[in-house]
C-alpha positions as CSV (number, residue, x, y, z in Angstrom):
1,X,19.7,-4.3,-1.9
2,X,15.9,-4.4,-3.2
3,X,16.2,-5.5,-6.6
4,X,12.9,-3.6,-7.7
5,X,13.1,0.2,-8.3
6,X,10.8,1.8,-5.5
7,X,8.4,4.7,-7.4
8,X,8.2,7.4,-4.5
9,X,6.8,11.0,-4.7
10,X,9.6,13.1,-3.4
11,X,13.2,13.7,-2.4
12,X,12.5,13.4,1.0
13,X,11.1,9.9,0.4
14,X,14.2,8.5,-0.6
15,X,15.7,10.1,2.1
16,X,13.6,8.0,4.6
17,X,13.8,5.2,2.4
18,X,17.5,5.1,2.5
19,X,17.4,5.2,6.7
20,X,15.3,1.6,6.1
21,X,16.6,-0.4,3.3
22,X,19.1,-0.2,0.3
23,X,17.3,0.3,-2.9
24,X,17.2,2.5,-6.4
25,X,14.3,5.1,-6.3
26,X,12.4,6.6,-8.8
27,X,10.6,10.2,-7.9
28,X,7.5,11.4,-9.2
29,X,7.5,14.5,-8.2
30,X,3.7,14.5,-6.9
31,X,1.2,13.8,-9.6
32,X,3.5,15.7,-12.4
33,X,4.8,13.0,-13.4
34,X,7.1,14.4,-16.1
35,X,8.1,12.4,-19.4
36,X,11.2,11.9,-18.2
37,X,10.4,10.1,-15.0
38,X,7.3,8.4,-16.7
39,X,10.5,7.1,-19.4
40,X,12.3,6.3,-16.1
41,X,10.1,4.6,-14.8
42,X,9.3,2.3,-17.5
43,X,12.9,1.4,-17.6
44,X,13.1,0.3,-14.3
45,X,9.8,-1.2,-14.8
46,X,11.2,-3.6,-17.7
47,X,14.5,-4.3,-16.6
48,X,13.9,-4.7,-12.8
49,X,10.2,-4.4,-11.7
50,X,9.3,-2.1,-9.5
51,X,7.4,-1.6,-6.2
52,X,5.2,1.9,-6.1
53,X,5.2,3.3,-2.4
54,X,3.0,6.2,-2.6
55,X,2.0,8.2,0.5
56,X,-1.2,6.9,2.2
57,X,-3.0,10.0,1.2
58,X,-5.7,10.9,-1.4
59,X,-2.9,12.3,-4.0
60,X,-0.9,9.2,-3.2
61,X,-3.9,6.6,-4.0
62,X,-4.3,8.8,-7.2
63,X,-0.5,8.8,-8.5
64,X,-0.5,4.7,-7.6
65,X,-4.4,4.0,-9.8
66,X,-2.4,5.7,-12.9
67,X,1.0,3.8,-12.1
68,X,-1.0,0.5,-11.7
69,X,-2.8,1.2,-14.9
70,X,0.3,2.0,-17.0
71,X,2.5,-1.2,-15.3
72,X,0.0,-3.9,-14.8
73,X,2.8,-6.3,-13.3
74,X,4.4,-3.6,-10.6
75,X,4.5,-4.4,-7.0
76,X,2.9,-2.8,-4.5
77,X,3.7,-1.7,-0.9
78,X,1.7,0.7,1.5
79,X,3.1,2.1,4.8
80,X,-0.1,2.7,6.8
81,X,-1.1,6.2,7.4
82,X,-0.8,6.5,11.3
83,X,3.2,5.0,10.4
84,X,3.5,7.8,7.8
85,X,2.0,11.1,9.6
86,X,4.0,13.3,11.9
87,X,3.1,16.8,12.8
88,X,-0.2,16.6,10.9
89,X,1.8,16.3,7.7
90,X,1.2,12.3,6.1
91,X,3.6,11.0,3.8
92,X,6.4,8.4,3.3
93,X,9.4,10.9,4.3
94,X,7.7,10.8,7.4
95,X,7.4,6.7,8.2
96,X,10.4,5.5,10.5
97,X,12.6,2.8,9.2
98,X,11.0,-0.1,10.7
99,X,7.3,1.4,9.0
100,X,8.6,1.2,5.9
101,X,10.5,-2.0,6.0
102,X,7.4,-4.0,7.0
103,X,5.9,-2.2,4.4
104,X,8.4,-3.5,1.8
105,X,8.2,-7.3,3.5
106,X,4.3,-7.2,2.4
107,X,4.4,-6.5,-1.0
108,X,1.8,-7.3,-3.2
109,X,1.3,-7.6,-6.5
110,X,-2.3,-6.8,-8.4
111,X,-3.8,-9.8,-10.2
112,X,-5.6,-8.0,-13.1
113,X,-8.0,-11.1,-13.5
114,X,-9.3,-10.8,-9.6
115,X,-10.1,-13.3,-7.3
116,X,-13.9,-13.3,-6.4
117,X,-13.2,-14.3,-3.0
118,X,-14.5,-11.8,-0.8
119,X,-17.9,-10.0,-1.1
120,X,-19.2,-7.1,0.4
121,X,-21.1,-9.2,3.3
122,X,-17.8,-10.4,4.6
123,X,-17.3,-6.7,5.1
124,X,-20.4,-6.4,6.6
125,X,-20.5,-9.7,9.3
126,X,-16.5,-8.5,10.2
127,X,-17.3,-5.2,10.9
128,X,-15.2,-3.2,8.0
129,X,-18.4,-1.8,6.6
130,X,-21.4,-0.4,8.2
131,X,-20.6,0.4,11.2
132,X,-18.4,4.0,13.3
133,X,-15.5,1.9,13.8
134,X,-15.4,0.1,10.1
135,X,-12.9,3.0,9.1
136,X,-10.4,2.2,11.9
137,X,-10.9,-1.4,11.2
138,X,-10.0,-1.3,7.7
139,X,-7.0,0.3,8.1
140,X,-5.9,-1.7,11.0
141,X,-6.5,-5.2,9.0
142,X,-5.3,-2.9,5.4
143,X,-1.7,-2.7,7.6
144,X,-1.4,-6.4,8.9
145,X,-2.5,-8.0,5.3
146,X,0.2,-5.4,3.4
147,X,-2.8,-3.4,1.7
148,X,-3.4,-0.4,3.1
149,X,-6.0,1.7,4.2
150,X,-9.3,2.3,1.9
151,X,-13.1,2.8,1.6
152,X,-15.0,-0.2,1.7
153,X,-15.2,-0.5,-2.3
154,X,-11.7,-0.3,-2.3
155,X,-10.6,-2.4,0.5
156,X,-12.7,-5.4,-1.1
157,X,-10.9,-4.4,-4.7
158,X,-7.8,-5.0,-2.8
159,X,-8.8,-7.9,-1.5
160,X,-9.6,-9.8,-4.6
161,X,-6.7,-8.0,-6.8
162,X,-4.2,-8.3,-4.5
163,X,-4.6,-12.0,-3.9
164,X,-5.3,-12.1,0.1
165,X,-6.6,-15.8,0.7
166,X,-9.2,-16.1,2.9
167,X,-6.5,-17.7,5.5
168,X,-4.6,-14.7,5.5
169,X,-7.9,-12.8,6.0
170,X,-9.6,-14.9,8.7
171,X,-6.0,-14.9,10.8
172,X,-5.5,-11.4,10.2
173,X,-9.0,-10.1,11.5
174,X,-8.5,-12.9,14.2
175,X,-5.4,-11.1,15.4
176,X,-7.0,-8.2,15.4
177,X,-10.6,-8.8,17.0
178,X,-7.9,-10.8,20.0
179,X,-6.3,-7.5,20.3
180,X,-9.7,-5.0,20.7
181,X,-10.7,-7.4,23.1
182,X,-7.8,-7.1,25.1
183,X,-8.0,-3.3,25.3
């Protein structure tokens, strides 16, 4: 059992969530986000934590900024979005168990008083801004470092706020740049 209250969209969410892992959820019910669940939420928030597991989609980056805002201290967890799309529709009810549990084994927590420890030219000299294939390699190093797919401003945000070191970083894009070459 996840002792931290996952923050979801939907019904269907916690559906797929309970196929992966035992935990409480709390729905939003898209960006309504209702008194009620906002009240519910902050419950959970005080008395347990929680972990907000949006879908990787525009509206999903939307409903986590406010989240993040109103709970400075909640954990974070991203399902990449080729793990979370089936059928052309993208979202968490549609990650497989094992998606969502390595999601939930790379939680992150935003540090409100960043890190300056990447700068745009490492995004630049690695390839994740700049060039046709910066997009796919965002989201490929976003998955393995448990942050998730974004632009360039906000993959660097992420970077700093979520507390990747550069160790993480340099192994991660190692992995990676090992694996293209093997293709």
């Amino acid at each position: 059992m996840i002792k931290e209250v996952l923050v979801v969209e939907g019904k269907m969410d916690v559906v797929a969530i309970n196929k992966a892992v035992e935990a409480d959820c709390i729905i939003t019910e898209g960006f309504n986000l209702k008194p009620k669940a906002l009240a519910n939420i902050e419950q959970a928030y005080r008395k347990r934590g929680i972990i907000i597991l949006t879908d990787p989609d525009p509206a999903g980056e939307r409903i986590r900024r406010f989240l993040a805002k109103r709970f400075p201290k909640a954990k974070h967890a991203f399902v990449p979005k080729e793990d979370a799309t089936d059928n052309d529709d993208i979202g968490i009810e549609q990650a497989k168990p094992p998606a969502i549990r390595a999601a939930l084994e790379k939680v992150r927590t935003m540090d409100w008083e960043p890190k300056e420890t990447f700068k745009s030219a490492d995004l630049i000299v690695n390839g994740l801004s700049g060039t046709p294939e910066a997009s796919e390699r965002r989201a490929r190093l976003g998955a393995a470092l448990g942050v998730g797919f974004a632009n360039a401003k906000t993959f660097l945000l992420r970077l700093n706020h979520y507390g990747v070191t550069r160790e993480e970083f340099e192994s991660a894009l190692e992995r990676m740049n090992r694996e293209e070459a093997g293709k």
